[in-house]
C-alpha positions, 0 to 999 in steps of 0.5 A: 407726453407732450402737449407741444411738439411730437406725434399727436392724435387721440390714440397716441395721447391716450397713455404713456406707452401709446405715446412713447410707441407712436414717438418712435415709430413715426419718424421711422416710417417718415424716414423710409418713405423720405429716402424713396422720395429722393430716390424719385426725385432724382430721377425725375430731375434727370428726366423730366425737369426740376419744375415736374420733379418739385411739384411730384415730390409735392404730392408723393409728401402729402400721400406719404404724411396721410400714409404715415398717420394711417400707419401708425394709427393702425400699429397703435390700435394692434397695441391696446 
């Protein structure tokens, strides 16, 4: 475990394994929403403009880190 940089929350610090799951299964999940939100943002580059498009890929990444968390939270407790 590491106390400086990775997927940190109480559940994911409590052991090894906990840590070990989270570590690999957070950026799997960021991974996948990153390409739908650049499938988005692409899309609303062509029709709707770069400034729409910044501030929409703005929000999609605050609900999709939310999400993210909320996920790997739920995968942690199926765990124990």
């Amino acid at each position: 475990m590491n106390s400086l940089y990775g997927y940190r929350t109480p559940q994911s610090l409590k052991n090894e394994k906990n840590w070990q799951f989270a570590n690999k299964l957070w950026p799997k999940i960021l991974l996948k929403y990153s390409l739908i939100i650049l499938g988005i943002q692409l899309t609303t580059i062509v029709f709707f403009g770069y400034i729409i498009s910044v501030f929409l890929t703005i929000i999609l990444w605050i609900i999709i880190l939310f999400l993210s968390i909320i996920l790997t939270e739920n995968k942690l407790k199926k765990i124990r």
